[in-house]
TIROBA-910570 format. One line per 5 residues: number of its first residue (from 1); their letters; for each residue x, y, z of C-alpha. Coordinates in Angstrom, 1 decimal. Each point is the difference from the previous one (the first is absolute). Layout:
N
NUM> a> X,Y,Z; ...
//
This chain:
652
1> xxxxx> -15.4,-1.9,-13.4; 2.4,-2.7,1.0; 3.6,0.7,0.0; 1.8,-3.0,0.2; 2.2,-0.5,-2.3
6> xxxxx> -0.1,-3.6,-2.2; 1.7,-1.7,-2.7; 3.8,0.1,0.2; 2.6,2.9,1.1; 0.8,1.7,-3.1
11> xxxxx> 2.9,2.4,0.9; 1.2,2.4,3.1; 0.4,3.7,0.2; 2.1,1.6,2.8; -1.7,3.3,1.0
16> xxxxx> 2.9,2.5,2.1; -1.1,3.4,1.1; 0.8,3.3,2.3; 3.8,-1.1,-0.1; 0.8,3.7,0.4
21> xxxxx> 3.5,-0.1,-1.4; 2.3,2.2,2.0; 3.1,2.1,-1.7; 2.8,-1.7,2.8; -0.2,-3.2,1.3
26> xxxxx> -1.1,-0.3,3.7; -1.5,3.9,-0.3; -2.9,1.9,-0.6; -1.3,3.7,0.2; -3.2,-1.5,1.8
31> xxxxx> 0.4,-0.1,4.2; -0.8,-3.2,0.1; 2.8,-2.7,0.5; -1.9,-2.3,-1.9; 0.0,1.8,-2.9
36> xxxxx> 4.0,0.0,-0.3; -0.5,-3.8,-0.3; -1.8,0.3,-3.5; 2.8,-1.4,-2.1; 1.0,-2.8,1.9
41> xxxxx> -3.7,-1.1,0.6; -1.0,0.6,-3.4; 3.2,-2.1,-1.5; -1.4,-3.1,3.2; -3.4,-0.1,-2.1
46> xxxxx> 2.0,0.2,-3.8; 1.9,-2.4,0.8; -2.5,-2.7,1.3; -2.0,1.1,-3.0; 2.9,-1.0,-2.0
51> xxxxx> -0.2,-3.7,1.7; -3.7,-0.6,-1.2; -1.3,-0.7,-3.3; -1.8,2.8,-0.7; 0.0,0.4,-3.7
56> xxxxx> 0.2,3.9,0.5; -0.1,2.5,3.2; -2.0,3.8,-0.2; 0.7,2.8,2.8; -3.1,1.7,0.1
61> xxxxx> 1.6,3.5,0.9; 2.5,2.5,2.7; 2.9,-2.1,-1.0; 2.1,2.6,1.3; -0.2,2.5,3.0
66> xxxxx> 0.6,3.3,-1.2; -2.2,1.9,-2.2; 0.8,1.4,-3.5; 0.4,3.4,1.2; 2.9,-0.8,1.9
71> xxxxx> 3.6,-0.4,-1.2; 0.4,-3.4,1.7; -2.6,-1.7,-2.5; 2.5,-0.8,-2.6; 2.2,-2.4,2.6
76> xxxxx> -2.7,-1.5,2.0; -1.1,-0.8,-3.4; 3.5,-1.2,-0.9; -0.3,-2.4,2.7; -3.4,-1.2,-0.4
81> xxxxx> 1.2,-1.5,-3.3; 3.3,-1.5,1.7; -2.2,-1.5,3.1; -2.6,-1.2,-2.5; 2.6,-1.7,-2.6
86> xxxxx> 0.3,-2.8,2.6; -3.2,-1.3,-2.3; 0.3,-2.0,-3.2; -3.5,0.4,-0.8; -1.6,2.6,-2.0
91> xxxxx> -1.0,2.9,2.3; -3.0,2.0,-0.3; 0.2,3.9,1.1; -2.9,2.7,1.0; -0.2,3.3,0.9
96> xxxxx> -0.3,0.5,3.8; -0.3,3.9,2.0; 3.7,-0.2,0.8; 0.8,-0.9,-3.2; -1.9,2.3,-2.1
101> xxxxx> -1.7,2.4,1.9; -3.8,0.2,2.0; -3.3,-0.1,-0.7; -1.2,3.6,0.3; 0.0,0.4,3.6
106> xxxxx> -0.5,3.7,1.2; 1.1,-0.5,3.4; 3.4,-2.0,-0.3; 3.1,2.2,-1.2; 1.6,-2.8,-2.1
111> xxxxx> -0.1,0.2,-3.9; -2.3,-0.7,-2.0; 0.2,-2.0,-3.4; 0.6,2.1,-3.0; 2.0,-0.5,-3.2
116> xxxxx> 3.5,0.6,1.5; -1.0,-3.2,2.4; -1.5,-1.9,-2.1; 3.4,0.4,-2.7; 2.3,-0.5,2.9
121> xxxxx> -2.3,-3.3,0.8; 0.5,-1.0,-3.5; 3.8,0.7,-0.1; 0.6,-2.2,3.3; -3.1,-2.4,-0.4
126> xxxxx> -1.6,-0.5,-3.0; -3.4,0.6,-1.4; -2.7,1.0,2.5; -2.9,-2.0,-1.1; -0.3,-2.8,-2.6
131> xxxxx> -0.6,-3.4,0.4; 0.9,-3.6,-1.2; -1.4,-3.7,-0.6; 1.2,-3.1,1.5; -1.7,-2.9,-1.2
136> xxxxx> -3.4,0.7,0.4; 0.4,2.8,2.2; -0.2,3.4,-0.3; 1.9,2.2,2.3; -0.9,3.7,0.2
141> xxxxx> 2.4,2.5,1.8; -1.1,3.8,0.6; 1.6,3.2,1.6; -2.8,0.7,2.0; 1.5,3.0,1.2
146> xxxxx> -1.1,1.5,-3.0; -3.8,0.0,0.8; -1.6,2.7,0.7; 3.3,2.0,-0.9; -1.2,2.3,-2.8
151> xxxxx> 3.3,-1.3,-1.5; -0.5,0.1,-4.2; 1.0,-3.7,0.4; -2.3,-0.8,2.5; -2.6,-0.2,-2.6
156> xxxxx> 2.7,-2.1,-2.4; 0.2,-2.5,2.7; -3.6,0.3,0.3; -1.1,-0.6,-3.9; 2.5,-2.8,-0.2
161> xxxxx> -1.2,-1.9,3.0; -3.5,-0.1,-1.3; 1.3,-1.2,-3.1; 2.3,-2.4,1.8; -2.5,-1.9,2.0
166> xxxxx> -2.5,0.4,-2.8; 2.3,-1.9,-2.5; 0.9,-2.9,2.8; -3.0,-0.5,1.9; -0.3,-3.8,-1.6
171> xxxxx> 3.9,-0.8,2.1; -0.3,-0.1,3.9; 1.6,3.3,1.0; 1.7,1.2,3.0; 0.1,3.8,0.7
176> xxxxx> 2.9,1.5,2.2; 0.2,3.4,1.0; 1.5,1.9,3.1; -2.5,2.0,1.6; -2.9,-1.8,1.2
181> xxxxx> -3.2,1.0,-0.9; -1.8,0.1,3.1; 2.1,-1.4,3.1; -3.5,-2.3,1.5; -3.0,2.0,-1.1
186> xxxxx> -0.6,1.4,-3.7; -2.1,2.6,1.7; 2.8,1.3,2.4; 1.2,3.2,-0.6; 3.2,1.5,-1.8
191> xxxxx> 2.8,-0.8,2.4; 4.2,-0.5,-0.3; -0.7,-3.1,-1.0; -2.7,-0.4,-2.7; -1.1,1.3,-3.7
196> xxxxx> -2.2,2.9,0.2; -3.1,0.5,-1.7; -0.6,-0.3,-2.9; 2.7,-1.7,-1.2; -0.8,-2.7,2.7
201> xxxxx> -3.8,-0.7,-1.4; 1.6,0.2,-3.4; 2.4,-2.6,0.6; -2.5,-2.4,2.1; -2.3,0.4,-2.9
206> xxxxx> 2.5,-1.1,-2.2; 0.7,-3.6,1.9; -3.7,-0.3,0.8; 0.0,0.1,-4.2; 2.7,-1.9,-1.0
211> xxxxx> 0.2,-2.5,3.2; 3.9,-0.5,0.3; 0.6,-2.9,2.5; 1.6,1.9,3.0; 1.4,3.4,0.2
216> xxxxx> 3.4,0.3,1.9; 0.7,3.4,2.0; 2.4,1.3,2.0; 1.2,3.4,2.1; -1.9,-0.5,3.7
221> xxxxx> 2.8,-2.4,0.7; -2.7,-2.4,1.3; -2.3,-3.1,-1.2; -3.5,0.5,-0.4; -2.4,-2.0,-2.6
226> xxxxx> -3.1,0.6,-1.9; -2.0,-0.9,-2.8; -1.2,2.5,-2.7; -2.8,-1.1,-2.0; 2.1,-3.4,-0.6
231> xxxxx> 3.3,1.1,-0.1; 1.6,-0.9,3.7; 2.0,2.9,1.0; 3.0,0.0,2.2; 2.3,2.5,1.8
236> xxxxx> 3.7,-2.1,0.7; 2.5,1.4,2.2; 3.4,1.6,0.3; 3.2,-1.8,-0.1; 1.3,3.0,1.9
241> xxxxx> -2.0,1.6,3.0; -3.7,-0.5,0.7; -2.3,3.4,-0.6; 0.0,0.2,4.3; -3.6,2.8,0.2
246> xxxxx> -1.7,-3.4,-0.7; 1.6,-1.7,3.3; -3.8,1.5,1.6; -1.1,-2.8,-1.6; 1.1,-2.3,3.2
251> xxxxx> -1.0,0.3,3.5; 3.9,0.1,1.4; 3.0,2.2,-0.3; 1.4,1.0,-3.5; 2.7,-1.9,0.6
256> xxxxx> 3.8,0.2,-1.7; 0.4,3.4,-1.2; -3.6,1.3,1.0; -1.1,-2.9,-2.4; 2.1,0.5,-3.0
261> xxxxx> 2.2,-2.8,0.5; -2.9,-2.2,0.6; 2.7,-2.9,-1.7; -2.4,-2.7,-0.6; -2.6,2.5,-1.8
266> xxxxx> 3.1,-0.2,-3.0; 0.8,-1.8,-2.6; -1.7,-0.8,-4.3; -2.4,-2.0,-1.8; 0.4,-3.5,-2.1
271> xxxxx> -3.2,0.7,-2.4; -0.7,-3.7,-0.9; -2.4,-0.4,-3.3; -1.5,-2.8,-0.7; -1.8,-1.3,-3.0
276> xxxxx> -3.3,1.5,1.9; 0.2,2.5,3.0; 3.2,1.1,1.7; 1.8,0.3,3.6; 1.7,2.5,1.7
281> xxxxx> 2.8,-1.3,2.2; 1.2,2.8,2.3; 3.3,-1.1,1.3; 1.1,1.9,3.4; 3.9,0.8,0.0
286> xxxxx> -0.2,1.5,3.3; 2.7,2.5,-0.9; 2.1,-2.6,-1.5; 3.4,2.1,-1.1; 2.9,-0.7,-2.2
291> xxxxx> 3.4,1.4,-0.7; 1.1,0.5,-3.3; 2.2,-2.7,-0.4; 0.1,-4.3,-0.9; -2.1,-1.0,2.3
296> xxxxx> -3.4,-1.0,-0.5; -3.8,0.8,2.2; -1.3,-2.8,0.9; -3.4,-1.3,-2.7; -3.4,0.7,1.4
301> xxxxx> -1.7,-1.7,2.1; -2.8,-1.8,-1.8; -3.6,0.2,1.9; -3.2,-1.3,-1.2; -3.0,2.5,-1.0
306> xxxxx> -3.5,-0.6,0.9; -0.9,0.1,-3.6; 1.6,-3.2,-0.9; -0.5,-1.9,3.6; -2.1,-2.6,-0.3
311> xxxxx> -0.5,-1.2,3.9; -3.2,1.8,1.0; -0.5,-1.8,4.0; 2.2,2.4,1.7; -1.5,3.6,1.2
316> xxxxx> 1.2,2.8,2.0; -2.2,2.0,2.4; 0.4,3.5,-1.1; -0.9,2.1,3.5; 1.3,3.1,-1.4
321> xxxxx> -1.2,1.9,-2.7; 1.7,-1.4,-3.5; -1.8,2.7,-1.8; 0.4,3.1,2.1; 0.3,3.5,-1.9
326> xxxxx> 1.6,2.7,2.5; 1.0,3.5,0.1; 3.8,0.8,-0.7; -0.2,3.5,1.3; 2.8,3.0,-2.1
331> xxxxx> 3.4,-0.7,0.8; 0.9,3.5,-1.0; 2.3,-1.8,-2.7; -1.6,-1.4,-3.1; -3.1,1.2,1.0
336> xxxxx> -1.4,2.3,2.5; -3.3,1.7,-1.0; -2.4,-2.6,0.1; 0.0,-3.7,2.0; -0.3,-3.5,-1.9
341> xxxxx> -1.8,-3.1,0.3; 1.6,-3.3,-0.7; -0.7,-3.4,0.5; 2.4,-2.1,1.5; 0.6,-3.1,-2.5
346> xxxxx> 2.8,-1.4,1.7; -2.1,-2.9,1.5; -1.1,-1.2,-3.3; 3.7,0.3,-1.1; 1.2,-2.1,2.8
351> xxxxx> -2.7,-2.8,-0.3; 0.8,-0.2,-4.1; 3.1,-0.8,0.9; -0.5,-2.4,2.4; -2.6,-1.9,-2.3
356> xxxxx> -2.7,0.2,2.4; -3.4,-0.2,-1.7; -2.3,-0.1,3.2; -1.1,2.8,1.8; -2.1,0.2,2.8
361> xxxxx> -2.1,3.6,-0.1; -3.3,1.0,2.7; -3.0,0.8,-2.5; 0.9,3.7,0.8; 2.5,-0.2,-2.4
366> xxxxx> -3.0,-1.2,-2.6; -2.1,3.0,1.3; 2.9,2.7,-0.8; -0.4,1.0,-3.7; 3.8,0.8,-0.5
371> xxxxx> 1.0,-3.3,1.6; -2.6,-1.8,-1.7; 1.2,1.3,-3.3; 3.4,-1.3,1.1; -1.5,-3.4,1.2
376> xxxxx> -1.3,-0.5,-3.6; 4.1,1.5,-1.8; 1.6,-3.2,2.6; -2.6,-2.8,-0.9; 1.2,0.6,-3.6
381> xxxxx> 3.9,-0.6,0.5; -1.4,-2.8,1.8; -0.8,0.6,3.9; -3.1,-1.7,2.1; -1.3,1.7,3.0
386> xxxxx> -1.4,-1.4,2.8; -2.9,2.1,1.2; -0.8,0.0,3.5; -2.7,1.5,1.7; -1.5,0.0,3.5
391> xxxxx> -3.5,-1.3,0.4; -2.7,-0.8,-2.4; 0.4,3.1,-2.8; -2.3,2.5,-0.4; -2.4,0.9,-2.4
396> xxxxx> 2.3,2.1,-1.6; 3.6,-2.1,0.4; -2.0,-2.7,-1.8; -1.2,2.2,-2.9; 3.9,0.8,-0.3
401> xxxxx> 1.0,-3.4,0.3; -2.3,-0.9,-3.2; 1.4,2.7,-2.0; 3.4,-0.8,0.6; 0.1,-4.1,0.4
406> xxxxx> 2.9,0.2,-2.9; 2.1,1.7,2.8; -0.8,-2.3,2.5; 1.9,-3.3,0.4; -2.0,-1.1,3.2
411> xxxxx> -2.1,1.3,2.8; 1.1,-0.5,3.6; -2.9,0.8,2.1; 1.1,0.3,3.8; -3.2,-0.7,2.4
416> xxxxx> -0.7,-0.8,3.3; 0.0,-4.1,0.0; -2.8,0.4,3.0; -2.4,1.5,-2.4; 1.3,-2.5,-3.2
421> xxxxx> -4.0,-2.1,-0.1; -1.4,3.3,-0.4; 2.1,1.3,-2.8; -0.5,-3.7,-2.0; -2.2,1.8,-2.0
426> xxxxx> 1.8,2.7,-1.0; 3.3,-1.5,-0.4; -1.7,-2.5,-2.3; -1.7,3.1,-2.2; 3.1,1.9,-0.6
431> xxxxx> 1.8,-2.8,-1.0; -3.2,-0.8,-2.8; 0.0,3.9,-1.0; 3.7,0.8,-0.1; 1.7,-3.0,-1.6
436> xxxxx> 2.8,0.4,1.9; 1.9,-2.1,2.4; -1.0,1.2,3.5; 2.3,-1.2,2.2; -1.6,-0.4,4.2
441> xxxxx> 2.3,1.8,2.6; -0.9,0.8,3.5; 0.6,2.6,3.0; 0.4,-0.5,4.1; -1.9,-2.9,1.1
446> xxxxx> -2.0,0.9,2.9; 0.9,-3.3,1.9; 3.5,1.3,-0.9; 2.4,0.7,3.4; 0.0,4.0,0.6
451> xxxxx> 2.3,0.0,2.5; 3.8,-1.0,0.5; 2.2,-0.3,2.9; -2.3,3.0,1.7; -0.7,1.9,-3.3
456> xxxxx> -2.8,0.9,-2.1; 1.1,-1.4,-3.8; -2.1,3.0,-2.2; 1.4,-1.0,-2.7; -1.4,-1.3,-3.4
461> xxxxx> 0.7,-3.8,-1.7; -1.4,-1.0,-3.2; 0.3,-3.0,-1.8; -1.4,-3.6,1.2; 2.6,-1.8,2.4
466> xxxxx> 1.5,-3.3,-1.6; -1.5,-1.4,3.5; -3.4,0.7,-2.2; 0.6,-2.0,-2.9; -2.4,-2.7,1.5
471> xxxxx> -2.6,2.5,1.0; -0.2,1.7,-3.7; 0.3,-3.3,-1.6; -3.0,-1.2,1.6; -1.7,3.7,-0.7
476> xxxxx> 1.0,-0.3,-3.8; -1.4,-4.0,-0.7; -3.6,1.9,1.3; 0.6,3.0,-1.9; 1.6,-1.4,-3.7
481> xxxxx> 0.7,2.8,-2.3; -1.0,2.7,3.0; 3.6,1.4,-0.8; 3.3,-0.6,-2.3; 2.8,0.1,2.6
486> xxxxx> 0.6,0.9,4.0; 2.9,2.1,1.2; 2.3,-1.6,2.9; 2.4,2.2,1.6; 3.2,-0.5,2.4
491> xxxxx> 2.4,1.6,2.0; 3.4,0.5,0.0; 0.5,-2.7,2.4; -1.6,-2.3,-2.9; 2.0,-2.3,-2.5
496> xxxxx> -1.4,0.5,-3.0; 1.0,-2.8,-1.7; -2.0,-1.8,2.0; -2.7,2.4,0.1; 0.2,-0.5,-3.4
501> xxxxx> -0.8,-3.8,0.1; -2.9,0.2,2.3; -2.2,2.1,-2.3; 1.3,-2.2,-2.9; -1.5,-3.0,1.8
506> xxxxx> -3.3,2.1,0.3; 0.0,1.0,-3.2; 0.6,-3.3,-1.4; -3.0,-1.4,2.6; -2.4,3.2,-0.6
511> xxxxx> 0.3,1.1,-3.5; 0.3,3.3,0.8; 3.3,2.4,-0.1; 1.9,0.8,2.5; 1.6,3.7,0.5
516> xxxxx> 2.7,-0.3,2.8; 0.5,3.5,1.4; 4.1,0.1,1.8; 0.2,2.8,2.4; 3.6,1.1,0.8
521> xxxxx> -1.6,0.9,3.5; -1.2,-1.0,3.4; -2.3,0.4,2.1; 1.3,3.5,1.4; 0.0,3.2,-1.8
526> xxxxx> 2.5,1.6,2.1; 2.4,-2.8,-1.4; 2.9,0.8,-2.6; 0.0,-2.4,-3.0; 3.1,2.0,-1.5
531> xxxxx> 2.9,-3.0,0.1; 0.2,0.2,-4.2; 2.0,-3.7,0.2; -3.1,-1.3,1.9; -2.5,1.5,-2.6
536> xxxxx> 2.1,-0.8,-2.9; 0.1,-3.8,0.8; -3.6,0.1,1.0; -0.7,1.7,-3.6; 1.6,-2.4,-1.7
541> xxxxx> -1.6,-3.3,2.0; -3.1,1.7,-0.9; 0.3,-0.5,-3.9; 1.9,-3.2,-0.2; -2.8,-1.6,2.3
546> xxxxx> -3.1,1.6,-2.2; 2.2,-1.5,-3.3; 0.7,-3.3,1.0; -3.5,-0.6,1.8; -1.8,1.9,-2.8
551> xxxxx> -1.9,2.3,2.8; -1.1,3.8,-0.7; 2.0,1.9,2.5; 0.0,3.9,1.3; 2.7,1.5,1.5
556> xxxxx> 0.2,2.5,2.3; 1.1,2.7,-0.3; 1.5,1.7,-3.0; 1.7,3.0,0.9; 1.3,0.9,3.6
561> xxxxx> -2.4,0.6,3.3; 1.8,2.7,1.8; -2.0,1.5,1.6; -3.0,-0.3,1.8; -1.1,-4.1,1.1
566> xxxxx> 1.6,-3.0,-0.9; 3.6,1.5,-1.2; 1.9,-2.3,-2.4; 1.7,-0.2,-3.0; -1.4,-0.4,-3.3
571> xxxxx> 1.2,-1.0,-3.5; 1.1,3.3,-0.9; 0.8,3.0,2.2; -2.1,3.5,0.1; 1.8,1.2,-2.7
576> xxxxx> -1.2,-3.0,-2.0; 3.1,-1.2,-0.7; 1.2,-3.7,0.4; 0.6,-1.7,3.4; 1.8,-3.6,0.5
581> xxxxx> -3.3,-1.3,-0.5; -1.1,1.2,-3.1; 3.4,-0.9,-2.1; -0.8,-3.4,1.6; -3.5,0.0,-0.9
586> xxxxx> 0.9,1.1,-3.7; 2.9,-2.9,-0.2; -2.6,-2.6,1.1; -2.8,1.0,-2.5; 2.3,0.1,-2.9
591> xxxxx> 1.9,-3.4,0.9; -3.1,-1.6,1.2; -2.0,1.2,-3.9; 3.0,-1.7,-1.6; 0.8,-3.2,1.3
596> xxxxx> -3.4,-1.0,1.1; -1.8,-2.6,1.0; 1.0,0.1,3.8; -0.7,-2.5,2.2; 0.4,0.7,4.1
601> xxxxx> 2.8,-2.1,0.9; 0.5,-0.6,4.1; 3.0,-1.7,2.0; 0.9,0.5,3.8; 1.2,3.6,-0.2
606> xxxxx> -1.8,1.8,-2.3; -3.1,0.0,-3.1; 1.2,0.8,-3.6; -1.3,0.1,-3.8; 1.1,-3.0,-2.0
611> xxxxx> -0.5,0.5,-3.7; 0.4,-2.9,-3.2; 3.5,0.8,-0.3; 0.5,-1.3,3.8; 1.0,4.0,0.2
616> xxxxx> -0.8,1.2,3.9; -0.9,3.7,1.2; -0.6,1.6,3.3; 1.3,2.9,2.1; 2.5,0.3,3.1
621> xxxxx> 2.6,1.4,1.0; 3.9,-0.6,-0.8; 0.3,-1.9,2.9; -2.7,-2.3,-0.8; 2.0,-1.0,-3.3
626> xxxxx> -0.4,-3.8,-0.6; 2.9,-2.3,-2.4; -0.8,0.6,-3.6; -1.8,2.7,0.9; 0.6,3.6,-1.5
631> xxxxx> -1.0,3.5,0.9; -1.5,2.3,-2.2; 0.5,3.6,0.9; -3.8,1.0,-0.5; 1.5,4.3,-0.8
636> xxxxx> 1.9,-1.8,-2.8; -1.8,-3.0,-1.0; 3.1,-1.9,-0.6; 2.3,-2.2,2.8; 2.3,2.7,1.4
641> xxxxx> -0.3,2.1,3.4; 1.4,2.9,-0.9; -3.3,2.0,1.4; -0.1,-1.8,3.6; -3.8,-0.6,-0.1
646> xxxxx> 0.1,-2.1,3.2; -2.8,-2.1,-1.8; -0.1,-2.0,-3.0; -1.6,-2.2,-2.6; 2.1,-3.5,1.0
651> xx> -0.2,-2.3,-3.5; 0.6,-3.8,0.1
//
């Protein structure tokens, strides 16, 4: 099911969540200095709500910090509704934990909701569930801590949902509820973090019925996504602290405050809805605070979203797992009797935002069910992949590759170029059978030098040289429609811009696409590629060349290599949060969507993008900065400096 959006942008929706409220400014009962920073954080994110044009904003839950039980409820509550009056748009409440009480959960020593909650909600909040219309919309708010409660009005809220969805089901309708129901399985088991059986099968039932559009959760103070049936389900994170028993989720340290003040893991939602389909913006504040006072948070930063990118030639090689589900092991906090799985869907979040469509996957990824059920969830917002596998497929890769040809983009098949005359055959029924574009790579030649300056080189290369381009060119007029494309590949030591013209020339003379692979490495692996102003330039070289030469490019690598061979920097860290490179990267594909058609433009010093408009792009640094030139802060998206990027989008 396709989930691009189409028609016209109807209206926004800010979504806020977790602000966690506290009683004093600048304190909190929790131990964690982070959390004594909820009230100016939370009034940062209000008050750049209060610069967009969303038509109306909706906290899904735990606006404030201390629980009904205690006698600082009533001013943390107080304060929520100061911090929050910043807005002039309608705001939207529901029930979180802290505000109402917990799911029944046995093991925790907090209160759970009852009828003395629930009225204290009321008297400070509102009602608990209901639900409204907007236009055509249908927005549907629960207190999901309710299920499962044996409350009397847990089967009120119950009857009337039924009824509700039942009696809207011809609007588009958006369901928002704190808990999550499952956190990345619906088969995982009760946890801190989820809705128990049965209320959770009840409730999936329910959206599997009625099909709202998305459902919008909250609590885990993290981003995951799924789809139900066809509702696409999110989890959206904290303004306030990140939930830090899910920092096992990355292969380094836990970072600021054991991960809790993982800064660029915070921040809200713009829910854009369109006439058809809708997008989730997740804007990152990066623990953006404000004083109570005149003076204003800066707007948000705008960033494209692979749902409504159109340019489809630029890939990333994704080496590390994007799909990974591992074990958070008991904390002895929120929970301690039983360990969690989780996948990690921070990747997918950092490649949404940076509008980039391609991804480059080995088939193993097609052979894993989980990922492969994954595979088929990004093709609908609208990724391609770029399957590559080694050597001619087996009997049973091929049988996988006919099942699943909707997943697949193209096929790289990486061979030994020595034995290419007696794979003709082959290569030339698997293109027949398949339907696909099969794109021709290669490994080591065997003529290849082995040795340098003394040492034995045993080390891999793929990709045809651009020294070959007479050699394949020659191979393809003797073998027409053997294959759809060949893969190139350079080193770091390679321009790509004019890597970038060569295979245009060959594709222009051959027919066939070219793929150029850009390595950000050499030729040894005990080499550190980890100079991010390097990489960052190189990044952005990489997609002005494949725009304004109109040549499929993969980049390597998305997140950081550190560890092992080859060390270098990547477009996001192993957190998965944004480096240099991948504000860049998102600045480029958003300008270069807009103000299109770009043309490569060259003088003595440097290339560039020349649109209609005579409007030139490329990246440098400061010091580079041409007359009637200006640089564009790519953190901010605007001309300022105020972050000290070192590199930056220079526009003519």
């Amino acid at each position: 099911m396709k989930r691009r959006p189409s028609q016209k942008l109807a209206f926004r929706v800010s979504l806020i969540s977790d602000t966690h409220i506290n009683e004093a400014e600048d304190f909190s009962a929790s131990p964690y200095p982070a959390n004594a920073e909820a009230n100016p954080r939370a009034r940062y994110i209000f008050d750049q709500i209060k610069q967009s044009d969303s038509k109306f904003c909706i906290h899904l839950g735990d606006m404030v910090n201390p629980v009904p039980e205690l006698p600082s409820y009533d001013a943390a509550a107080e304060n929520f509704h100061s911090i929050a009056s910043r807005l002039t748009i309608p705001l939207h409440l529901m029930p979180g934990n802290h505000d109402i009480g917990d799911k029944p959960v046995t093991w925790m020593p907090a209160g759970m909701v009852n009828k003395e909650h629930i009225d204290l909600y009321r008297d400070h909040f509102g009602q608990d569930f209901f639900s409204f219309n907007y236009e055509n919309c249908h927005f549907v708010i629960i207190n999901s801590p309710l299920i499962n409660s044996g409350d009397p009005r847990e089967i009120k809220q119950a009857n009337w949902l039924e009824a509700d969805l039942k009696e809207n089901r011809s609007k588009r309708i958006f369901l928002f509820s704190h808990y999550p129901l499952y956190v990345s399985n619906p088969k995982e088991p009760e946890s801190y973090d989820n809705i128990d059986e049965p209320g959770r099968s009840w409730l999936i039932n329910l959206i599997e019925t009625y099909k709202p559009e998305a459902l919008f959760t909250a609590h885990v103070h993290n981003f995951w996504y799924d789809v139900i049936g066809e509702t696409e389900y999110y989890i959206v994170p904290s303004t306030c602290f990140v939930r830090h028993d899910y920092s096992e989720m990355y292969r380094i340290d836990g970072g600021s405050q054991q991960g809790r003040n993982d800064t660029a893991k915070l921040g809200h939602i713009t829910l854009e809805i369109y006439e058809k389909g809708h997008v989730a913006h997740y804007h990152r504040s990066f623990a953006g605070c404000l004083a109570d006072g005149p003076i204003s948070a800066p707007p948000v930063v705008k960033r494209p979203h692979v749902k409504t990118v159109d340019i489809q030639n630029i890939y990333i090689d994704m080496r590390h797992a994007w799909a990974e589900e591992l074990t958070v092991s008991p904390s002895g906090a929120v929970d301690e009797f039983r360990r969690k799985i989780a996948r990690n869907d921070y990747p997918i979040m950092a490649i949404w935002e940076m509008g980039i469509r391609g991804l480059r996957v080995p088939i193993q990824d097609l052979e894993d069910e989980k990922t492969r059920r994954r595979m088929g969830l990004m093709r609908d917002v609208g990724h391609n992949f770029h399957v590559y596998v080694y050597d001619i497929p087996t009997e049973e890769q091929i049988s996988l590759i006919r099942e699943n040809t909707d997943l697949i983009s193209q096929l790289e098949i990486v061979i030994s170029w020595d034995k290419i005359k007696e794979y003709t055959r082959v290569l030339n029924d698997l293109t027949n059978q398949f339907g696909l574009d099969i794109i021709l790579s290669r490994v080591n030649r065997k003529d290849s030098a082995k040795t340098s300056g003394g040492k034995f080189n045993h080390l891999i290369s793929h990709g045809f040289s651009l020294s070959e381009t007479g050699e394949l060119s020659n191979f393809l007029s003797d073998n027409k429609h053997l294959v759809s494309g060949v893969q190139f590949t350079i080193t770091r030591g390679d321009c790509p811009w004019k890597a970038s013209e060569v295979v245009q020339k060959f594709a222009n003379a051959t027919g066939c696409k070219p793929y150029l692979y850009v390595k950000s490495t050499e030729a040894s692996p005990a080499e550190r590629f980890d100079d991010e102003i390097s990489n960052t330039l190189r990044f952005g070289d990489i997609c002005l060349a494949a725009i304004g030469n109109n040549v499929n490019v993969i980049m390597d690598t998305f997140d950081d290599a550190d560890r092992g061979y080859f060390t270098r920097t990547g477009l996001v860290d192993r957190r998965f949060n944004p480096r240099v490179a991948s504000n860049i990267v998102s600045e480029l594909i958003q300008r270069l969507g807009m103000d299109g058609p770009w043309q490569v433009k060259k003088d003595d010093k440097t290339h560039r993008l020349i649109n209609n408009q005579n409007k030139t792009i490329r990246v440098g640094l400061e010091e580079n900065l041409n007359s009637g030139e200006k640089l564009i802060n790519p953190f901010t998206g605007r001309e300022d400096k105020t972050r000290e990027p070192s590199v930056y989008i220079i526009e003519g």
